[in-house]
C-alpha positions in Angstrom: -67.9 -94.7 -1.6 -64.6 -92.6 -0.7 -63.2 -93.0 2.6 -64.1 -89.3 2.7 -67.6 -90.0 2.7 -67.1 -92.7 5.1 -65.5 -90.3 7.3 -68.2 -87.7 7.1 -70.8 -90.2 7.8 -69.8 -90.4 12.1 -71.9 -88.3 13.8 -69.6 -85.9 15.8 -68.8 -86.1 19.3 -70.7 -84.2 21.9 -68.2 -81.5 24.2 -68.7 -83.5 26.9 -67.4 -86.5 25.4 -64.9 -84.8 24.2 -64.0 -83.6 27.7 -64.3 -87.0 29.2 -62.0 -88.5 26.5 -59.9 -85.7 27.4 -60.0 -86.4 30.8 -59.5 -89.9 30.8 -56.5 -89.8 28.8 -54.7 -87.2 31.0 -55.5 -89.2 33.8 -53.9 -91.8 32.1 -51.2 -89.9 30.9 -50.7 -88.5 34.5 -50.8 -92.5 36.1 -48.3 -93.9 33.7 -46.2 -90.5 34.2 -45.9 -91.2 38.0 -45.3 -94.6 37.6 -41.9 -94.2 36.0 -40.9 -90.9 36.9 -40.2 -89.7 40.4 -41.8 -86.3 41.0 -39.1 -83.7 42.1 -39.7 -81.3 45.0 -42.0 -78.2 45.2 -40.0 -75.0 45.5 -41.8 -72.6 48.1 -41.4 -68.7 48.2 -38.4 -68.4 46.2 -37.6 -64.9 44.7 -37.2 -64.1 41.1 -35.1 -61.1 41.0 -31.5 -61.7 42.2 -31.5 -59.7 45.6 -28.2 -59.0 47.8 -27.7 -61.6 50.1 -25.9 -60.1 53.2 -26.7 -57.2 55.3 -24.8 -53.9 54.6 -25.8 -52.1 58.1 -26.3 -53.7 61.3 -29.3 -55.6 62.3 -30.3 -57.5 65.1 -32.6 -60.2 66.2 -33.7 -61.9 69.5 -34.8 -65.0 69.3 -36.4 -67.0 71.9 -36.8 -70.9 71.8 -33.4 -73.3 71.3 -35.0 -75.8 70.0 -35.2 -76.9 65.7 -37.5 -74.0 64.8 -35.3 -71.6 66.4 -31.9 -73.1 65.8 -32.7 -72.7 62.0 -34.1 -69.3 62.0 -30.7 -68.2 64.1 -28.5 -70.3 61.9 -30.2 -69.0 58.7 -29.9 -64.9 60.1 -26.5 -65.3 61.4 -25.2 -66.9 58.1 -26.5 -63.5 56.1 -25.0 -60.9 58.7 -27.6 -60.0 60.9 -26.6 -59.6 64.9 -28.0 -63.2 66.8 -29.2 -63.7 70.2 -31.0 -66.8 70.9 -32.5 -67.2 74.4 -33.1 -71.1 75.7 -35.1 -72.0 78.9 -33.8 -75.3 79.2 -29.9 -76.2 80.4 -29.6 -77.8 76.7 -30.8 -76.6 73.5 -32.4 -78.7 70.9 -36.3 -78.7 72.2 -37.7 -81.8 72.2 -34.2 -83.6 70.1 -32.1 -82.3 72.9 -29.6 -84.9 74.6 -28.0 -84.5 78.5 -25.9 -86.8 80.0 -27.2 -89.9 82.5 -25.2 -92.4 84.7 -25.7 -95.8 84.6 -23.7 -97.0 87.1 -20.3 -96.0 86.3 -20.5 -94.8 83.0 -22.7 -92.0 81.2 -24.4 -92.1 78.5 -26.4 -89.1 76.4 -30.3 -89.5 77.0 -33.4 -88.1 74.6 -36.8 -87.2 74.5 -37.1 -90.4 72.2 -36.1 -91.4 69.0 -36.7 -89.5 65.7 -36.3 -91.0 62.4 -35.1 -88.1 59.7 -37.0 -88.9 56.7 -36.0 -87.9 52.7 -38.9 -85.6 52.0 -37.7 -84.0 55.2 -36.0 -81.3 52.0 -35.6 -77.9 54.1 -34.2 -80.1 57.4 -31.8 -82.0 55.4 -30.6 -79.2 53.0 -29.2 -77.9 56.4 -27.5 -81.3 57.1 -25.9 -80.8 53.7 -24.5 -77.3 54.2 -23.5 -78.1 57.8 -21.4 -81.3 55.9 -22.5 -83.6 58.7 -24.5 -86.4 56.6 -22.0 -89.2 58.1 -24.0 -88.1 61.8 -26.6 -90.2 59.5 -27.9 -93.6 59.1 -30.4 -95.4 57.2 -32.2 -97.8 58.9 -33.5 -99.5 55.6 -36.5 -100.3 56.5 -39.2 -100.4 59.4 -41.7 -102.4 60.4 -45.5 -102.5 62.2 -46.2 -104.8 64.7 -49.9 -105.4 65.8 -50.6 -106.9 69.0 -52.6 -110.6 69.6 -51.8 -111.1 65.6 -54.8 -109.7 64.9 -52.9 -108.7 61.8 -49.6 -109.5 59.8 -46.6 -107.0 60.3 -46.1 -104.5 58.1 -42.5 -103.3 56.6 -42.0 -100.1 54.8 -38.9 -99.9 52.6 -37.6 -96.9 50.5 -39.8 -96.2 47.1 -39.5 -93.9 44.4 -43.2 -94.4 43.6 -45.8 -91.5 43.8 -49.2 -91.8 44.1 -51.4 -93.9 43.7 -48.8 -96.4 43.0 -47.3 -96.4 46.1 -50.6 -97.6 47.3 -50.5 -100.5 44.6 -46.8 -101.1 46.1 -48.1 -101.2 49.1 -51.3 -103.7 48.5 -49.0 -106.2 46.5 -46.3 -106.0 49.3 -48.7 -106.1 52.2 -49.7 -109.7 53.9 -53.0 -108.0 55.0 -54.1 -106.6 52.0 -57.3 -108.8 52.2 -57.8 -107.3 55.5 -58.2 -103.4 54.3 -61.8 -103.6 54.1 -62.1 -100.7 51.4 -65.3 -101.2 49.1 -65.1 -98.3 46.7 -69.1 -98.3 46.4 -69.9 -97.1 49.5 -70.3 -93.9 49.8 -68.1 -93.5 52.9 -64.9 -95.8 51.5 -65.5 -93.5 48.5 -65.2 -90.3 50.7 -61.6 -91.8 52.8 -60.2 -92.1 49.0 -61.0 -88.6 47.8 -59.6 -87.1 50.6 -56.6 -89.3 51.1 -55.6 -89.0 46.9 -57.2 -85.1 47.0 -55.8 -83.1 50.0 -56.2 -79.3 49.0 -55.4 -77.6 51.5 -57.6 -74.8 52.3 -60.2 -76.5 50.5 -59.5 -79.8 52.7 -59.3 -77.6 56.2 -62.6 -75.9 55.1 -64.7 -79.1 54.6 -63.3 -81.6 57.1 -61.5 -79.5 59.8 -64.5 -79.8 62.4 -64.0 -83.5 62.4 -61.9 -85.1 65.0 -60.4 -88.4 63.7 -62.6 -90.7 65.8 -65.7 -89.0 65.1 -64.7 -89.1 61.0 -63.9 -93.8 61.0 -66.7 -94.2 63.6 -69.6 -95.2 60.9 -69.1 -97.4 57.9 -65.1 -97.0 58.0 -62.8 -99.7 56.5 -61.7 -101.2 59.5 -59.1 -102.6 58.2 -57.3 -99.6 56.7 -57.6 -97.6 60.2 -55.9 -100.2 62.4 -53.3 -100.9 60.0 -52.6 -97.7 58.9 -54.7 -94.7 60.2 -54.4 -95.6 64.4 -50.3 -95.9 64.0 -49.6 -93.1 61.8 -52.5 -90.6 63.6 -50.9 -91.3 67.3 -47.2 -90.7 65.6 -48.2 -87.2 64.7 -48.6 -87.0 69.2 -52.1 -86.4 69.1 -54.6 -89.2 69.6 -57.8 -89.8 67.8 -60.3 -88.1 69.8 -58.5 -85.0 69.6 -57.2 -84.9 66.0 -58.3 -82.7 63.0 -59.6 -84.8 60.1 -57.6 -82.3 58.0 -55.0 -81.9 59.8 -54.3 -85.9 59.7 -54.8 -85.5 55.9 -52.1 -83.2 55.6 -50.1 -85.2 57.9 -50.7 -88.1 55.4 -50.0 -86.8 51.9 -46.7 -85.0 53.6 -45.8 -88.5 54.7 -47.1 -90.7 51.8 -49.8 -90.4 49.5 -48.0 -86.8 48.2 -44.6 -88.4 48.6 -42.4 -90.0 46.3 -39.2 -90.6 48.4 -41.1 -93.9 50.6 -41.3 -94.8 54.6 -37.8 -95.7 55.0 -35.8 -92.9 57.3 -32.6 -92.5 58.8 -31.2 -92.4 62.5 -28.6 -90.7 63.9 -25.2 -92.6 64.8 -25.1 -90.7 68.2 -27.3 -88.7 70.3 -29.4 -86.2 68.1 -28.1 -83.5 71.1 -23.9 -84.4 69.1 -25.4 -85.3 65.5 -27.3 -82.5 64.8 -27.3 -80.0 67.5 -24.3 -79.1 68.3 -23.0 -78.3 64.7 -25.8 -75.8 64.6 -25.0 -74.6 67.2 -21.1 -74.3 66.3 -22.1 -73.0 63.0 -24.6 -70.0 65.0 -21.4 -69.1 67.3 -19.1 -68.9 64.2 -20.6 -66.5 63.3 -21.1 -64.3 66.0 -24.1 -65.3 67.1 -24.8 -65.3 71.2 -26.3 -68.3 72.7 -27.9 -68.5 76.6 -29.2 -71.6 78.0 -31.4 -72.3 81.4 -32.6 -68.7 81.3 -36.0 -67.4 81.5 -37.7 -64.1 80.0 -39.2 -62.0 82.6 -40.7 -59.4 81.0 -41.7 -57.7 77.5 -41.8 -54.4 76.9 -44.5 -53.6 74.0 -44.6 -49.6 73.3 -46.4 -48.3 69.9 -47.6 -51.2 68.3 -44.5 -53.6 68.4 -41.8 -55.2 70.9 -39.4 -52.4 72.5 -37.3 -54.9 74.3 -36.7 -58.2 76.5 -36.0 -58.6 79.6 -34.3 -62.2 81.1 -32.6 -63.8 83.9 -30.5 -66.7 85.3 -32.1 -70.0 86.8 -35.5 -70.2 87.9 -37.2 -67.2 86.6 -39.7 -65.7 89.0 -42.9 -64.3 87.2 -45.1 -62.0 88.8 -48.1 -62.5 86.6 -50.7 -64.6 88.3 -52.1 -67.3 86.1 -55.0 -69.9 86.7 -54.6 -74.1 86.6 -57.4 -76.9 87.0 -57.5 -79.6 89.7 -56.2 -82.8 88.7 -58.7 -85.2 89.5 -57.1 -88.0 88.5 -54.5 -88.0 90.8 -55.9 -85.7 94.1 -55.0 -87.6 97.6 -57.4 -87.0 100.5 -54.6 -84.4 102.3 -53.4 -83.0 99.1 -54.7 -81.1 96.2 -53.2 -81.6 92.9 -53.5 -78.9 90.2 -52.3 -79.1 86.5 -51.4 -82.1 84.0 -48.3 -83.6 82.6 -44.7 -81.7 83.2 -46.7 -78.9 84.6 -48.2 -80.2 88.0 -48.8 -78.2 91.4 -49.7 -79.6 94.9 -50.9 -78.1 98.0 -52.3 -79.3 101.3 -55.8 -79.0 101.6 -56.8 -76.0 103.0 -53.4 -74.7 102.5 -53.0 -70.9 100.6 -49.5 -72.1 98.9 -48.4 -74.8 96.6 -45.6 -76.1 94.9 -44.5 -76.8 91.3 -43.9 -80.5 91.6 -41.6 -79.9 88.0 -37.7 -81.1 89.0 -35.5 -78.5 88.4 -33.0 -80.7 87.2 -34.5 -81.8 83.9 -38.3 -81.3 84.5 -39.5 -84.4 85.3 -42.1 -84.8 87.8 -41.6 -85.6 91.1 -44.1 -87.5 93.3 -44.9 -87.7 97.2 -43.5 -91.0 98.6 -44.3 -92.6 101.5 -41.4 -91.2 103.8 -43.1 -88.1 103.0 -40.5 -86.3 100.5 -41.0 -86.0 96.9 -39.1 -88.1 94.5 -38.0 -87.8 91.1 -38.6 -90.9 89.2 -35.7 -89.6 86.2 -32.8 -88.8 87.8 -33.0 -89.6 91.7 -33.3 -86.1 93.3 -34.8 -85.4 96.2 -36.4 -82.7 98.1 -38.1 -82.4 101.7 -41.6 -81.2 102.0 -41.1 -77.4 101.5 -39.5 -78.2 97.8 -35.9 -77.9 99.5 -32.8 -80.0 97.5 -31.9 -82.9 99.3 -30.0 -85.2 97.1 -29.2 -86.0 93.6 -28.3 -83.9 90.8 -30.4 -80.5 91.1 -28.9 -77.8 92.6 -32.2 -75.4 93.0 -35.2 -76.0 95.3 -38.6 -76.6 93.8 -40.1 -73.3 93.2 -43.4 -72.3 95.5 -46.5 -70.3 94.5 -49.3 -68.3 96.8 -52.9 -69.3 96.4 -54.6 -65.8 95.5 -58.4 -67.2 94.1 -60.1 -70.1 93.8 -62.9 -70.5 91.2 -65.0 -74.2 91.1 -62.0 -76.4 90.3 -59.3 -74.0 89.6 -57.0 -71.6 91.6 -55.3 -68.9 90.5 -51.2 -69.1 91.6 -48.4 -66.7 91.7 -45.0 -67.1 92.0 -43.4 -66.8 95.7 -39.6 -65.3 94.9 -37.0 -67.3 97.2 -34.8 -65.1 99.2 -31.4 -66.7 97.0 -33.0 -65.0 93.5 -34.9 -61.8 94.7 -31.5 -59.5 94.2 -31.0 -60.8 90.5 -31.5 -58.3 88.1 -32.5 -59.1 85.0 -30.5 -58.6 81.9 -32.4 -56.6 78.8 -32.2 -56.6 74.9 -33.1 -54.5 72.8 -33.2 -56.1 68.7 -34.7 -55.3 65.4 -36.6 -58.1 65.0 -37.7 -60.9 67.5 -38.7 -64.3 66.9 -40.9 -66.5 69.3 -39.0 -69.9 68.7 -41.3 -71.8 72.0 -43.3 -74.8 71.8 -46.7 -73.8 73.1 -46.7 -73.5 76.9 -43.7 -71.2 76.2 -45.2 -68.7 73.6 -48.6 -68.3 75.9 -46.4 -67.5 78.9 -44.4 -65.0 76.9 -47.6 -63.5 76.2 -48.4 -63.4 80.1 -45.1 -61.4 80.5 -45.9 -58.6 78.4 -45.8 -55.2 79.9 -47.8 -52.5 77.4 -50.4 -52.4 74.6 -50.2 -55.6 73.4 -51.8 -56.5 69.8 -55.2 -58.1 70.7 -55.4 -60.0 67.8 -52.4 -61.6 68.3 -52.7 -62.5 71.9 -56.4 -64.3 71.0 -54.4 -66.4 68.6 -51.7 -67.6 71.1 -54.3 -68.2 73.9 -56.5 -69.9 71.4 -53.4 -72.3 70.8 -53.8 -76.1 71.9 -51.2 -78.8 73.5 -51.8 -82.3 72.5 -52.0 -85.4 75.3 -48.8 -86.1 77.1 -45.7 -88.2 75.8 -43.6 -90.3 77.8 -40.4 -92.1 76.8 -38.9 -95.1 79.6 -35.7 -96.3 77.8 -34.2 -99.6 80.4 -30.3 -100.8 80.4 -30.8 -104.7 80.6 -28.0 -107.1 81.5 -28.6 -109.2 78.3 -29.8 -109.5 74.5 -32.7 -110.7 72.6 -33.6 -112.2 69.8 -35.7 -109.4 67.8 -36.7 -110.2 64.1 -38.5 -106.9 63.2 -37.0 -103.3 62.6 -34.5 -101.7 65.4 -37.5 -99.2 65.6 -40.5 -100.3 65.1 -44.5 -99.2 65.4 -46.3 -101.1 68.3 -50.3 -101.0 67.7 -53.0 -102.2 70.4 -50.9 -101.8 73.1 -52.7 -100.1 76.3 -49.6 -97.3 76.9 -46.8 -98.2 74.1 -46.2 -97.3 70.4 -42.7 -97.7 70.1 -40.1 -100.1 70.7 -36.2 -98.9 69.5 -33.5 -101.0 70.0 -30.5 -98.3 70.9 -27.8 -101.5 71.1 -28.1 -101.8 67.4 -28.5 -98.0 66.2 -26.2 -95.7 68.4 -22.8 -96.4 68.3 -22.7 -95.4 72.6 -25.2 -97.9 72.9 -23.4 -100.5 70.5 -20.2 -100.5 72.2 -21.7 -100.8 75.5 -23.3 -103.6 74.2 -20.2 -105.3 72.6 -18.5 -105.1 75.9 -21.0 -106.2 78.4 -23.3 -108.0 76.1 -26.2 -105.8 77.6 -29.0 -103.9 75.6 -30.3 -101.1 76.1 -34.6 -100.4 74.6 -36.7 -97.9 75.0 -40.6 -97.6 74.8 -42.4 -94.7 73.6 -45.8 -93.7 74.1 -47.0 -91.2 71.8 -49.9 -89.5 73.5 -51.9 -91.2 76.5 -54.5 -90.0 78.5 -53.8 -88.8 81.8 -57.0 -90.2 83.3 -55.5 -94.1 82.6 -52.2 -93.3 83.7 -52.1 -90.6 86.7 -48.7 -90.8 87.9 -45.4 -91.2 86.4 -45.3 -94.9 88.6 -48.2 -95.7 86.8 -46.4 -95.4 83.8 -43.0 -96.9 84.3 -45.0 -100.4 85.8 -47.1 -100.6 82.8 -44.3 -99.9 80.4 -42.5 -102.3 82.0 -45.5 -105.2 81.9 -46.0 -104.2 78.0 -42.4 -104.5 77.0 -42.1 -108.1 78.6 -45.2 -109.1 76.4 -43.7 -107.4 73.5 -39.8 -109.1 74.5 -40.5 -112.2 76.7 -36.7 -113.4 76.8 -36.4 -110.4 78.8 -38.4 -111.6 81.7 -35.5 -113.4 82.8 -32.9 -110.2 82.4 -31.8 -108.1 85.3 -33.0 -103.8 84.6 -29.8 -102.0 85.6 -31.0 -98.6 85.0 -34.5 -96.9 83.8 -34.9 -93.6 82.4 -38.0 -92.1 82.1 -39.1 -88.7 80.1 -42.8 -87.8 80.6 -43.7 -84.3 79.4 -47.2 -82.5 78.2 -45.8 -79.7 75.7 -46.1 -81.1 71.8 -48.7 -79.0 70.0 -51.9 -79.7 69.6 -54.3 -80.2 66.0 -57.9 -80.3 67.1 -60.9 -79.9 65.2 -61.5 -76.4 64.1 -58.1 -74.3 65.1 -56.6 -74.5 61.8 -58.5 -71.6 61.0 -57.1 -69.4 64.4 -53.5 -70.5 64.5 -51.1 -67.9 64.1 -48.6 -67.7 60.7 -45.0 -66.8 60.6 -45.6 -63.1 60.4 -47.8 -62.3 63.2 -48.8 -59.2 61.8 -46.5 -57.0 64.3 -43.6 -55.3 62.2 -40.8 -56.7 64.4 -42.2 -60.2 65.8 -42.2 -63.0 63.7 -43.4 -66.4 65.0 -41.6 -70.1 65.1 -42.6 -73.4 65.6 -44.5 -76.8 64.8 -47.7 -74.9 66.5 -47.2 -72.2 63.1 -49.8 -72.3 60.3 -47.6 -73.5 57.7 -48.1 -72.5 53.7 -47.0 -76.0 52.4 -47.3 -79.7 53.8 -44.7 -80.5 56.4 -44.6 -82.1 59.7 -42.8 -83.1 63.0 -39.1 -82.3 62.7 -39.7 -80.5 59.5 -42.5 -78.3 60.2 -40.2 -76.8 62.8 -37.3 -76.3 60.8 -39.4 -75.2 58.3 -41.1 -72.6 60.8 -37.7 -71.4 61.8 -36.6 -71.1 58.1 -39.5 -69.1 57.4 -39.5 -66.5 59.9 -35.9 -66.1 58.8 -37.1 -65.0 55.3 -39.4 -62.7 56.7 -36.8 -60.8 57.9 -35.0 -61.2 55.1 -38.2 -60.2 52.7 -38.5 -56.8 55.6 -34.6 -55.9 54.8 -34.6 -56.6 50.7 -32.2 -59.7 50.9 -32.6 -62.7 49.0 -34.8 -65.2 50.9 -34.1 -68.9 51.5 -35.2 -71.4 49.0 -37.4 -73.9 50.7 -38.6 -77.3 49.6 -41.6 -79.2 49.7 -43.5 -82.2 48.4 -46.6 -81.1 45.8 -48.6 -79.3 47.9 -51.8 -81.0 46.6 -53.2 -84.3 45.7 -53.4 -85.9 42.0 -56.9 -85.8 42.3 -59.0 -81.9 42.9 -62.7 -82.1 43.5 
C-alpha cells in the first residue's frame, strides 16, 4: 500500500476541529510570543496625513484648573501658538501634586498632598518629562512592598518586569510567599468569572456587563479570599475610592492599566524633591516661555453662555464671593448640641442652632478644616491659624477671614446657603476674558460650581452630566518630623493593608533629598501616613484622625514610641473623583459637545486605559488635540498600554 493510500485513508477533520486546532495553537503562539517579547505601547488618535503644526492666526484659550490635566493641555496649546490663559483657585498650581512651604521650627520645608509614585506605562505623563529634559527630578525606587497587618499574610514586593500577561501572573505566583494562600479554584464558576474579567477587560463590553457592581457587592459570594486581601483591597483603595463605592469595571480597567495589560512591572519612580520643584514648576516655566499667562488664588465668578457656547469669563482676586445659592446636608456625624454642622470633608459649614447664618469652617490659608476648641475659637489643625467666633483672623499664617453664608431654606436635613460678601471684597471688580476655546481643567467640586456660575442658556445635556458627576470618600495625609531613626526593612513606601485608617507608610528621610539632609544633620526622620479613602462616619473630625494615625503608626514603627514628634502636618480633603456603580455610562468626554468648551480631568471618560496621574495628563492632552483637530493642526501622539485583554469573550 502507497503512503498515498495511507494518507487518504484519515478521515478528515471536522471545521470545528479545525478551528479549535487553530485556536489552540494561536493561543499558544500568542503565550510563548508574550513571554519573550515585551509588547510595545498602543498609539491613540494619531493622524495620518502630515498636518501644520503651529497656528498661522491668533487663537486663544482659557483654561481653568492648574492642576496636571490643565498644566498639559496649557503646555501642549502654548507650545503650537495658541494665546494661553490658565486660571488656578488655589495659591499653588499643581492640583492635588502641588507643594507649599511649612515651618518646622526654624527651618521650612515643601509639604504635599502625599506621595505619588510615576510609574513606566505612565507613556503620555513621562513623554512630557522627556521634552521638558527634567528626568534627573527622577528616581526609581526599585522596588515596593505590601505589608499586611497581624501577619495574617507574607509581604509582598513588586520589582520591575518586562513580562505581559499572563506571565506576569506566573512571575508573580513563583515570586509570592502566599501563593498557597490565593484561594483561586478555576472550577468554580465564580473564580472562573474573576479570571475572565481580570485577563479579558473590553472596555465597553466590560462597563456594559459589570458596571452596576460595586466592588464589595462583586467578592462577597464565593470570592478567592485570598486574591482580594492580597491584591484586590490594596490596589482598589489606591485608586481613592473604597470598595463599597467602586465600579466593578471601573476597578477592572484600573487593573489591566496597572498590571494584567502591562508589560513595564509595579516598580515606579519618586521625585528627588517636592513634586510642586520636580515637576511643576518646569511646566509651568515652559507655559510662561511661551507666552502663556498664569493666575493663581483666583476664583471665576461668572460665565457668560450666549447662543449655544461660552461668550466669556469673568474672575476675581482672593475669596471669590458667589451669588448663586446652593444646598448642603447636615453632618450627623459630627453635629454638637449648640451647633449644626453641614457638609463633609474640606467642605464643612457650622451654624448655631437656630441661627439664620453659618460659616465655611475651610482655612483660607491652605484649606484645611478648622474645628471649634474649647476656648471657643476655631483652630486649624495644619498650619496653626486662628480665628474668633465670627471667622475673623487671629493668628497664624492666613491673612483673610473665614468666609460667612446666610441661611435662605431649609428642607429635612439640608439648608440652602449663600454667600454673605465682606465689606473688604464688595468693591472688587471682577476681571473678564474673552477666548476661542475654554477648557474646564477642575477636579469635580470645581467643574459643578462652574456650572452654578453660569449666566445664560446653558446646554442641558451637558449640565446633567456634570451634576450627575461623583466625588469619592475623603483622603487624608499626616506626615510627623520625629527626633530619631528606625530600623525599617520593607520599601521607603510601602502599602499597609488591615489597618483601621492607614494605607501608606513613606519614608521622606530616605527619598527626598530636603528630607535626607535634614536627616543627615540632625539624625531625625521625617514619615508620613496616608489614608486613601475613609469613611467620615469612623472618623468625624480631623482630631479623630491625627490620634488614630498616630496610634497606627506606632503599631506599624514601635521604636518610635520612644521618639519625641517635633512637628505634624496634616492634609485632609474630600475632592478626588469618584467611580461608582453605573456612571460610566453618564460621565462627560473631552469634547463636551459645545463648539468652544472642551473638558479636563481624571473625572473625563477616557478612550484608552489610564489612571491617577495619567488619566489627568492624559485628559489635559486630549482636550488639547481637540482644539488642535477644530483648527486643522497636527494632534499630539498619545500612548497607551493595549487597550484590551489577551483573552475577548
Amino acid at each position: 500500500m502507497s503512503q498515498l493510500t495511507n494518507l487518504t485513508s484519515f478521515k478528515p477533520f471536522s471545521r470545528r476541529t479545525i478551528l479549535k486546532l487553530l485556536t489552540i495553537g494561536t493561543a499558544t503562539g500568542l503565550l510563548g510570543y508574550t513571554r519573550f517579547s515585551k509588547p510595545q505601547p498602543t498609539i491613540f488618535q494619531q493622524d495620518r496625513l502630515d498636518l501644520p503644526r503651529y497656528l498661522n492666526k491668533s487663537k486663544s484659550v482659557a483654561i481653568i484648573g492648574g492642576g496636571l490635566a490643565g498644566l498639559a493641555c496649557a503646555y501642549q496649546l502654548s507650545q503650537r501658538g495658541f494665546a494661553v490663559t490658565l486660571l488656578e483657585k488655589s495659591p499653588q498650581l499643581g492640583g492635588k501634586i502641588a507643594s507649599w512651604s511649612v515651618q518646622v521650627g526654624e527651618e521650612k520645608f515643601m509639604m504635599e498632598h502625599g506621595f505619588h509614585g510615576f510609574f513606566p506605562q505612565y507613556y503620555n505623563l513621562n513623554s512630557l518629562v522627556e521634552e521638558l529634559n527634567i528626568s534627573d527630578n527622577f528616581q526609581s525606587l526599585e522596588f515596593y512592598s505590601v505589608v499586611f497587618r497581624d501577619g495574617k499574610y507574607q509581604p509582598e514586593v513588586f520589582r520591575p518586569s518586562s513580562s505581559a500577561f499572563p506571565w506576569n501572573i506566573v512571575d508573580l505566583a513563583i515570586s509570592s510567599p502566599n501563593r498557597l494562600k490565593w484561594g483561586i479554584n478555576l472550577t468554580k464558576p465564580k473564580h472562573w468569572q474573576v479570571f475572565r474579567e481580570i485577563g479579558g477587560f473590553q472596555a465597553e463590553k466590560s462597563y456594559q456587563r459589570i458596571d452596576n457592581l460595586s466592588v464589595a457587592e462583586w467578592v462577597k459570594n464565593s470570592f478567592p479570599q485570598g486574591l482580594y486581601d492580597l491584591y484586590f483591597l490594596p490596589f482598589a483603595k489606591s485608586s481613592l475610592n473604597a470598595p463599597d463605592r467602586l465600579s466593578v469595571a471601573e476597578l477592572m480597567q484600573f487593573f489591566h492599566f496597572y498590571f494584567f495589560g502591562n508589560p513595564e512591572g509595579l516598580a515606579f519612580n519618586g521625585t528627588r524633591e517636592d513634586m510642586g520643584s520636580s515637576l511643576v514648576q518646569p511646566i509651568v516655566k515652559e507655559i510662561e516661555s511661551k507666552g502663556g499667562k498664569i493666575f493663581t488664588d483666583v476664583g471665576v465668578s461668572n460665565i457668560n453662555w450666549q447662543q449655544g457656547k461660552i461668550n466669556s469669563i469673568s474672575y476675581q482676586q482672593g475669596n471669590v464671593i458667589s451669588k448663586v445659592p446652593f444646598w448642603v446636608e447636615k453632618n450627623l456625624a459630627i453635629n454638637q448640641k449648640e451647633v449644626d454642622y453641614f457638609g463633609a470633608g474640606d467642605r464643612v459649614f457650622a451654624a448655631a442652632t437656630g441661627s439664620d447664618e453659618a460659616i465655611s469652617l475651610t482655612c483660607t490659608h491652605q484649606g484645611c478644616t478648622v474645628t471649634l476648641a474649647e476656648d471657643g475659637k476655631f483652630h486649624c489643625p495644619c498650619h496653626g491659624a486662628v480665628y474668633d467666633i465670627k471667622g475673623k483672623v487671629l493668628a497664624g499664617p492666613t491673612k483673610r477671614d473665614l468666609l460667612r453664608y446666610k441661611i435662605t431654606k431649609h428642607h429635612e436635613n439640608k439648608v440652602q446657603l449663600v454667600a454673605v460678601a465682606p465689606g473688604n471684597n464688595s468693591e472688587i471688580i471682577p476681571t473678564e476674558i474673552q477666548a476661542d476655546y475654554y477648557v474646564f481643567a477642575t477636579d469635580v467640586p470645581g467643574v459643578k460650581h462652574l456650572f452654578n456660575v453660569i449666566d445664560g442658556d446653558v446646554n442641558k445635556k451637558v449640565q446633567y452630566q456634570v451634576q450627575k458627576l461623583n466625588i469619592a470618600d475623603p483622603f487624608a495625609v499626616c506626615r510627623f518630623w520625629f527626633d530619631r531613626d528606625f530600623y525599617w526593612q520593607h520599601s521607603n513606601f510601602t502599602s499597609l493593608s488591615g489597618y483601621e485608617l492607614t494605607d501608606s507608610i513613606t519614608l521622606y528621610h530616605r527619598i527626598q533629598e530636603q528630607f535626607i539632609e535634614w536627616h543627615e544633620k540632625t539624625g531625625g526622620s521625617v514619615v508620613e501616613l496616608h489614608s486613601y479613602c475613609y469613611k467620615e462616619k469612623d472618623f468625624p473630625t480631623q482630631e479623630t484622625l491625627l490620634k488614630t494615625f498616630e496610634r497606627e503608626l506606632y503599631e506599624i514603627v514601635p521604636e518610635l514610641k520612644n521618639a519625641n514628634i517635633l512637628h505634624t502636618e496634616l492634609v485632609n480633603q474630600k475632592n478626588f473623583s469618584g467611580y461608582p456603580p453605573g456612571s460610566y455610562a453618564e460621565r462627560p468626554e473631552t469634547n463636551s459637545g459645545v463648539s468652544n468648551l472642551m473638558f479636563a480631568g481624571d473625572w473625563v471618560k477616557m478612550p484608552f486605559p489610564c489612571g491617577l496621574m495619567e488619566r489627568a495628563v492624559s485628559s489635559g492632552l486630549l482636550a488639547a488635540n481637540e482644539i488642535l483637530y477644530q483648527e486643522g493642526l497636527q494632534r499630539r501622539r498619545l500612548l497607551s498600554v493595549n487597550p484590551e485583554g489577551i483573552f475577548k469573550f
